[in-house]
N, C-alpha and C positions, 0 to 999 in steps of 0.2 A: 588516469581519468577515464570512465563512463562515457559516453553518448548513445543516450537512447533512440532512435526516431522510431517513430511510429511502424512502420513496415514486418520491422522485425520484434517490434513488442507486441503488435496484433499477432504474429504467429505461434510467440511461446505464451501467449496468454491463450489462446487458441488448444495449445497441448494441455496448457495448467485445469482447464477447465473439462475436456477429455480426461485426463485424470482424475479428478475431482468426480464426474459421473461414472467411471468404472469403480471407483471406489462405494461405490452405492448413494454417493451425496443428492440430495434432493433441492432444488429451491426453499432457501428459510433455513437451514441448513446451518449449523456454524464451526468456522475451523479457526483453531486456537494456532498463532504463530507469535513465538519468544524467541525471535532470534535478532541477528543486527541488522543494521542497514543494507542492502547492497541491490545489483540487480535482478537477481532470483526473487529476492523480496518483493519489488515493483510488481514483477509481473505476472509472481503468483496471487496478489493485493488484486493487480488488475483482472486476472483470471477469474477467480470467484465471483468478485464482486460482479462480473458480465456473463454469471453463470446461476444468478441468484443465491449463492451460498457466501453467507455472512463472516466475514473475515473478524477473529478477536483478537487485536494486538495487544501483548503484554511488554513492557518494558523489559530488557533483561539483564539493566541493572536491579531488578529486584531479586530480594534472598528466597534462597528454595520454599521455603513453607509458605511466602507472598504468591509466586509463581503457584502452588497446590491449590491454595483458598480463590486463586480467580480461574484455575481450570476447574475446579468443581463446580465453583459457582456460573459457569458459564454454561455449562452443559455443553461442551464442542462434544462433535464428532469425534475429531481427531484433534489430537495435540501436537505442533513439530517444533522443536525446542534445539535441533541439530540445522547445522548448513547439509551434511548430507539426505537427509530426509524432506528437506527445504525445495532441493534440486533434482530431488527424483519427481517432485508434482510436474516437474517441466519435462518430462519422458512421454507423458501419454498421448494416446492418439489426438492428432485434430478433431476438435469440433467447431459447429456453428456456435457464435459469440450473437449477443443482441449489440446494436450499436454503440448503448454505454451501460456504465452497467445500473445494475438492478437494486442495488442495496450501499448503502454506505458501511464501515466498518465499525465495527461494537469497539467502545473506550474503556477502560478504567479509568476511575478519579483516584487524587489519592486520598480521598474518603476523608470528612472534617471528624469522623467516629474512629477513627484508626482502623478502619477497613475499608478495604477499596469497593467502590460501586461502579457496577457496570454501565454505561450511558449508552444506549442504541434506539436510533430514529427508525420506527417501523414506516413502511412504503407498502403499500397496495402493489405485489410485483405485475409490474405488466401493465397500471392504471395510471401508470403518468407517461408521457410522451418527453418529457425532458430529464435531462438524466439528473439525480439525487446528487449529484456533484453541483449544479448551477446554486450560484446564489454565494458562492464560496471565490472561485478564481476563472477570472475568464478573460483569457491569453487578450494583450491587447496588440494591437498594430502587426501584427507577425509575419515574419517574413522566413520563407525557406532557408532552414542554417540556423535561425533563431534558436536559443538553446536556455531552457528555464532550470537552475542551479540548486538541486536542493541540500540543504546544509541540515537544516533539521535533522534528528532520528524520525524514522516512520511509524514510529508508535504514537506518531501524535496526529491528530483528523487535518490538520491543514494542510501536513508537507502531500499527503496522501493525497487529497483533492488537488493540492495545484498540480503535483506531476502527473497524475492521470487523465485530471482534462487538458493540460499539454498533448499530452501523446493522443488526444482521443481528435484533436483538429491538424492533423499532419505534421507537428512540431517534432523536436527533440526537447529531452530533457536529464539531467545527468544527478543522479543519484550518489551521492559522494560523500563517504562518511570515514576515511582516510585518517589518519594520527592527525595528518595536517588542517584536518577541517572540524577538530574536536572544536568543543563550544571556548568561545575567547582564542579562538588559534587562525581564524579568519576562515574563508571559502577559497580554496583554488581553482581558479576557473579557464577553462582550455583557452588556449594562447590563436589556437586558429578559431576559435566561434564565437560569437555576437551573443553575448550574455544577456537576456532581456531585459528578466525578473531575477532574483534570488532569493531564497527563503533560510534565514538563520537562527537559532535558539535564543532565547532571551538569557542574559545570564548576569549574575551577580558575582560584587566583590570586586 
């Protein structure tokens, strides 16, 4: 089991986003990531998105030529499809982060045409004062220790929102995509921390 707090997810989001700018990325910017859940994932998600560069989550149970037809169609920058390539954006230097981030992440549907469309809410960067996550999850009562459970895969817009504006008000949050917390296999949740909220798949049969 994960625990994230804040302290040290502002730091490797901090690197993720230094990376991200040595790579030549600009604001508006978009980075394709197809891999699983975990916490590199978090906080490279959080990285971009607090660096103006648009995070495209693909699912990676989809088969290779699904994966092809939504990196083309998305026009990223880069593509990272490996955990090793995932965890090198967490090497780069520090930089300055805005307080939350700037852009929400681009979606795919799974398309009523039998192709997937891409969903992304454009933002005026820098024209709102509240971050593009409000209006989605917003931590209630919370107390130091408090710890928000995500079960979801993070290819999908909400587990993405709730654990980032967790971590963006001094919480913890833990990112757990385990054998044990497959979809129908239940959430395992830390024996020492106060579970608030948890967020789990909807699933059928």
């Amino acid at each position: 089991m994960v625990i994230v707090g804040t302290p040290s997810a502002h730091q490797c989001q901090s690197r993720v986003a230094g990376a991200l700018r040595a790579l030549g990325f600009e604001a508006g910017d978009r980075l394709g990531l197809c891999v699983a859940t975990s916490e590199p994932l978090l906080h490279v998600l959080g990285g971009a998105s607090r660096a103006g560069v648009v995070p495209v989550v693909a699912d990676v149970q989809l088969m290779p030529a699904e994966r092809e037809l939504i990196r083309a169609d998305a026009d990223v920058r880069m593509w990272v499809d490996n955990q090793g390539e995932l965890e090198r954006l967490l090497d780069g230097p520090s930089a300055e982060l805005t307080p939350f981030p700037l852009v929400r992440p681009m979606h795919y549907t799974s398309g009523t045409t039998g192709r997937s469309k891409g969903v992304l809410v454009r933002r005026s960067l820098g024209a709102r004062r509240r971050t593009p996550l409000e209006g989605g999850h917003r931590p209630m009562a919370l107390r130091s220790g408090d710890v928000h459970l995500v079960c979801s895969p993070l290819q999908h817009s909400a587990p993405i929102r709730f654990a980032l504006s967790t971590l963006l008000v001094e919480r913890c949050c833990s990112p757990d995509r385990s054998p044990s917390t497959a979809p129908g296999c239940g959430c395992r949740a830390p024996a020492d921390h106060d579970v608030l909220h948890s967020g789990a798949p909807a699933t059928t049969g």
